[in-house]
BAFI-3210 file (N, C-alpha, C; in Angstrom, 3 decimals, decimal comma, padded with zeros to 6 digits):
// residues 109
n [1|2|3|4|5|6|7|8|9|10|11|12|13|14|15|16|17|18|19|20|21|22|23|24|25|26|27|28|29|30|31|32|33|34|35|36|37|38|39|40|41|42|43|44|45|46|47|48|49|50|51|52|53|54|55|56|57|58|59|60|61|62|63|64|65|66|67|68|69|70|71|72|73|74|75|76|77|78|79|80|81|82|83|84|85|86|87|88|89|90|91|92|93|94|95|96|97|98|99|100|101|102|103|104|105|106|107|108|109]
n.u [-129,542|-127,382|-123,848|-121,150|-120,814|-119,670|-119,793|-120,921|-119,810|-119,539|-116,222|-114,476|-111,701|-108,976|-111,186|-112,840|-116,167|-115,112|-115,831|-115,732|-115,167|-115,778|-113,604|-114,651|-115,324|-116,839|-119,220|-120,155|-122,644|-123,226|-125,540|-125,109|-126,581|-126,313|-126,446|-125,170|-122,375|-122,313|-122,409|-120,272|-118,545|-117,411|-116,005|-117,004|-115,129|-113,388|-114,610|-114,912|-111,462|-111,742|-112,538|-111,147|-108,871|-110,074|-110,757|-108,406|-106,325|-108,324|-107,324|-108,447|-107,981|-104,928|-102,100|-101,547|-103,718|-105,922|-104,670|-104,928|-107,816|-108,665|-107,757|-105,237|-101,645|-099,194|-097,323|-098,393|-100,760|-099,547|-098,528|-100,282|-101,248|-099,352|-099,467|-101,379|-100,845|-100,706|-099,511|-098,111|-099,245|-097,422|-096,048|-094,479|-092,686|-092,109|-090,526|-088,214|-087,405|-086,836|-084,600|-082,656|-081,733|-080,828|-078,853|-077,136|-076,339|-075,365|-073,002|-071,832|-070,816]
n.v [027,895|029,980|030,732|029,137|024,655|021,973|019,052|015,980|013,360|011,067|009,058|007,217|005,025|003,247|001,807|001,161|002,796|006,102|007,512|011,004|013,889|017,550|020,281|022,551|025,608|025,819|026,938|027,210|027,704|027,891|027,896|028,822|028,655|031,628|031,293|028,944|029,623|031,321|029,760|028,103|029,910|031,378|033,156|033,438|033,524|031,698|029,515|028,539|028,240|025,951|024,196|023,839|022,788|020,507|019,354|018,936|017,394|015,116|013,958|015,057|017,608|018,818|020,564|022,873|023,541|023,937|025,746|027,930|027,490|028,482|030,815|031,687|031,998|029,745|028,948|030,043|028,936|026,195|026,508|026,625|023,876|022,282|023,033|021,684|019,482|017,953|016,758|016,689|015,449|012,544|009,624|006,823|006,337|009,000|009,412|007,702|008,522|011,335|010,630|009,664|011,324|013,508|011,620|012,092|014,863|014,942|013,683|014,748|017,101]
n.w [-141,504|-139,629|-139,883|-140,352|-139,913|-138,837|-140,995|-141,356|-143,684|-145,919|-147,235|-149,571|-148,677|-149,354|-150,798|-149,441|-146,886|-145,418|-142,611|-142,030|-140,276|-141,939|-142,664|-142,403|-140,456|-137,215|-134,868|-131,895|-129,656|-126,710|-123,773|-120,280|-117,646|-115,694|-112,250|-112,613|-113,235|-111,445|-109,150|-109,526|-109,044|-111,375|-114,501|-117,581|-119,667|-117,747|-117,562|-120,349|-120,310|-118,389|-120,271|-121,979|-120,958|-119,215|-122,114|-123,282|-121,465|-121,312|-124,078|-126,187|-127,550|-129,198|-127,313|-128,250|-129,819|-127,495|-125,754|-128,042|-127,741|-125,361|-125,263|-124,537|-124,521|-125,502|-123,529|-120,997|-121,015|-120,864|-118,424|-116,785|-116,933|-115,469|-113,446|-112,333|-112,447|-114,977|-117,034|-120,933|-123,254|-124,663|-126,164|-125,446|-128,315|-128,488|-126,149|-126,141|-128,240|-127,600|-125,780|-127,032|-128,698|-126,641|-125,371|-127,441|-127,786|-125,526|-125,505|-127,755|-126,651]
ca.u [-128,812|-126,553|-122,655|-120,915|-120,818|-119,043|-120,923|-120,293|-119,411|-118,404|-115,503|-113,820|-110,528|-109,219|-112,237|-114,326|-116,515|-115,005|-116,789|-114,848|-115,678|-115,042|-112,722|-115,517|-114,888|-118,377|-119,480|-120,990|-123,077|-123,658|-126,328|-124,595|-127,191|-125,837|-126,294|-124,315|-121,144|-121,700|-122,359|-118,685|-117,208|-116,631|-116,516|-117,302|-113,764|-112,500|-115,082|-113,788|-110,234|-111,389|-113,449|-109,753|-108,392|-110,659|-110,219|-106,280|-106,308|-108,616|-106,507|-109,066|-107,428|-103,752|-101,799|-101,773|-105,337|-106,737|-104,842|-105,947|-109,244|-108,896|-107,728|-104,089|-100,535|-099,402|-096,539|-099,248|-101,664|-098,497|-098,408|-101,626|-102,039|-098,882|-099,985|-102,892|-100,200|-101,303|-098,048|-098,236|-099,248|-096,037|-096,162|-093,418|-092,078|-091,243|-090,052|-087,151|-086,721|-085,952|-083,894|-081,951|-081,522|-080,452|-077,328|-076,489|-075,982|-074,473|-071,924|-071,469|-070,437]
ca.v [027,891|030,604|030,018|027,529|023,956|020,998|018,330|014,530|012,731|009,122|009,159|006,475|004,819|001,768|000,712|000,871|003,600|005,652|008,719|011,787|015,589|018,359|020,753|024,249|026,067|025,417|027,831|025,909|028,375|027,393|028,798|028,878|030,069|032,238|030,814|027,896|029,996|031,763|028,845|027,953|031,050|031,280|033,867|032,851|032,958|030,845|027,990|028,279|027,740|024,692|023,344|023,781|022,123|019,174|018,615|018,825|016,337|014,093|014,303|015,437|018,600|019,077|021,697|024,129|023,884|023,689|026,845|028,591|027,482|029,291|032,242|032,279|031,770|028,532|029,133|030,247|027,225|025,128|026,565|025,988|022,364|022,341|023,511|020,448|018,007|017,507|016,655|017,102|014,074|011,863|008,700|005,733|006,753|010,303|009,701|007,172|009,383|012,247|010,174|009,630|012,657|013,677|010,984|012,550|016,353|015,233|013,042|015,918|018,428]
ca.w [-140,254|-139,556|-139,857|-140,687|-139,447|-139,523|-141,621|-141,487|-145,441|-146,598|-148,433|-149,641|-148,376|-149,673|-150,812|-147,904|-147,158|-144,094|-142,615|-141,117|-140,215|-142,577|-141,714|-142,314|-139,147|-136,583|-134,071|-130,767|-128,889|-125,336|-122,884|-119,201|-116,382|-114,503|-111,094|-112,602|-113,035|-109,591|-107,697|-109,342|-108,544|-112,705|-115,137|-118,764|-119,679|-116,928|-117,930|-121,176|-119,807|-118,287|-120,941|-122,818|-119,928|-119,582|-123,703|-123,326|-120,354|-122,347|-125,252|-127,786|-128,026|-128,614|-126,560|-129,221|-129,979|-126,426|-125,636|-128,965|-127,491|-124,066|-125,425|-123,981|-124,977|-124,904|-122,373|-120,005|-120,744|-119,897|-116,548|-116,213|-116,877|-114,874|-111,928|-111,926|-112,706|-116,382|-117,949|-122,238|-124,364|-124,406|-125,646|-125,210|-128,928|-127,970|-125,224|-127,084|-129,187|-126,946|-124,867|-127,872|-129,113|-125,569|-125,534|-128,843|-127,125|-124,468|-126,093|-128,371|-125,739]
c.u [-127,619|-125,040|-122,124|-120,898|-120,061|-120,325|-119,894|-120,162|-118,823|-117,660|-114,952|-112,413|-110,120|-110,465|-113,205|-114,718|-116,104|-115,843|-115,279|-116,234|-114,899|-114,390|-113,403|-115,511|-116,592|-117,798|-120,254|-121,623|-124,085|-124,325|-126,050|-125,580|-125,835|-125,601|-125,383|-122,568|-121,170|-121,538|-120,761|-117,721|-116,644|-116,988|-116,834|-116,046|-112,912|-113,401|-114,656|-112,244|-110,311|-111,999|-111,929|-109,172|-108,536|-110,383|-109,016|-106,059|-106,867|-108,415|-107,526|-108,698|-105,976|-103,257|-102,112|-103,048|-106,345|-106,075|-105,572|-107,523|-109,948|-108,464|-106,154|-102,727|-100,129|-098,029|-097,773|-100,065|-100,944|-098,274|-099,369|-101,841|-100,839|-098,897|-101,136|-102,223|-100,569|-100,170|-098,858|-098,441|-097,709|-095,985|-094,507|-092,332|-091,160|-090,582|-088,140|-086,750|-085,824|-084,593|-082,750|-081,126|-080,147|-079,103|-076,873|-076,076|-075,320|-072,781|-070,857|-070,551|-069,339]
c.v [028,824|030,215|028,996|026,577|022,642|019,670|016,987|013,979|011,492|009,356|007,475|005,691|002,968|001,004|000,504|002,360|004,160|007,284|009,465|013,245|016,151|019,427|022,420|024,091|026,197|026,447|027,004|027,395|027,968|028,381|027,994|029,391|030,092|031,719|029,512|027,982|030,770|030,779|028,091|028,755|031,484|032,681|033,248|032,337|031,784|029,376|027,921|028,033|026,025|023,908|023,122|022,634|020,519|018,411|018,044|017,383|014,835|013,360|013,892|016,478|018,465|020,256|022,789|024,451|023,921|025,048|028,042|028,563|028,744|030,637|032,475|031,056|030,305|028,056|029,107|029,453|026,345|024,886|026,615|024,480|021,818|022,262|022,766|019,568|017,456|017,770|016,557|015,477|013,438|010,616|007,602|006,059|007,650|010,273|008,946|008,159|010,816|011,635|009,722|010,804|013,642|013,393|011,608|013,692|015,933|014,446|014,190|016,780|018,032]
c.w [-140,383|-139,555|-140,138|-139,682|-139,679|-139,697|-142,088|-143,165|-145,291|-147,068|-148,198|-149,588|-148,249|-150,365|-150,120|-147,458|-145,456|-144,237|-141,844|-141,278|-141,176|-142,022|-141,869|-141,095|-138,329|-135,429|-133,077|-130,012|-127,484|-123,769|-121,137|-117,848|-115,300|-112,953|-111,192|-112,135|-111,372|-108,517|-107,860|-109,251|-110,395|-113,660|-116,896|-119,144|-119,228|-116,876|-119,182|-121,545|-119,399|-118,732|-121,742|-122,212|-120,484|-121,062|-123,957|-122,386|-120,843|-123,493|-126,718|-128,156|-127,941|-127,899|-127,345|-129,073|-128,732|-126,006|-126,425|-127,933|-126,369|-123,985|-125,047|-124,490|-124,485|-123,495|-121,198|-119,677|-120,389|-118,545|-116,134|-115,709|-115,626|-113,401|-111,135|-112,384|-113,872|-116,928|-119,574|-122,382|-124,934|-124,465|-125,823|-126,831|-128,935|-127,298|-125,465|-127,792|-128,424|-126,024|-125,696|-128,432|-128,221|-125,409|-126,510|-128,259|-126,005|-124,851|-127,271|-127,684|-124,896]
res [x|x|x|x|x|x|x|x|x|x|x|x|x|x|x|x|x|x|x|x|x|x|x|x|x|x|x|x|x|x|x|x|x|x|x|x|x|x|x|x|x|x|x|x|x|x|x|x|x|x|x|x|x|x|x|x|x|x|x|x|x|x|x|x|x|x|x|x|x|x|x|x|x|x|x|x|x|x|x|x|x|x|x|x|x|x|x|x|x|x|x|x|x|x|x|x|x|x|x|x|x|x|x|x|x|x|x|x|x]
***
C-alpha cells in the first residue's frame, strides 16, 4: 500500500491494555464527482475548507490544525468560522482563567 498510514496498536497503560493511533502521517484520498461539487457551487479547495470547518466546529480538530488542514492562515480561518458564528473551543476553565488574568491587568494599570 502506497504511503504511509496511520495504524491502530495496544499499548499498555497502567496495566490495562489501551489502544491509540500512531502518529505516521496518513494520506486520505477522496473521489468527489464532479456534479457533486457543481451542484454545490464548490471548488475542491473550498470543500476542503469546509471539511476543516465542519472538524473545527465538531471539535476533532483544533484551530491550528483545521486551518493547517484548509490550507490558510489561521487569522483568516478565524474569520471564517467567525463569520458562521463558530466561536473557538473555550471551556469553563479558560474562561476563569482568563477572567483572572484580566482583573490582574487591569488592576495593574
Amino acid at each position: 500500500m502506497p504511503g504511509a498510514t496511520s495504524v491502530r496498536h495496544l499499548k499498555t497503560c497502567e496495566g490495562k491494555p489501551q489502544a491509540y493511533l500512531s502518529t505516521m502521517p496518513a494520506t486520505l484520498t477522496m473521489d468527489l464527482p464532479e456534479d457533486v461539487l457543481q451542484t454545490a457551487r464548490m471548488t475542491v479547495d473550498e470543500a476542503r475548507v469546509e471539511l476543516a470547518i465542519s472538524l473545527f466546529a465538531s471539535q476533532r480538530l483544533s484551530m491550528g490544525k483545521a486551518a493547517e488542514f484548509a490550507g490558510l492562515p489561521v487569522a483568516h480561518f478565524l474569520g471564517m468560522l467567525a463569520a458562521r458564528h463558530i466561536g473557538p473551543h473555550y471551556d469553563r476553565e479558560e474562561a476563569l482563567s482568563d477572567a483572572a488574568t484580566l482583573a490582574r491587568l487591569r488592576a495593574a494599570s
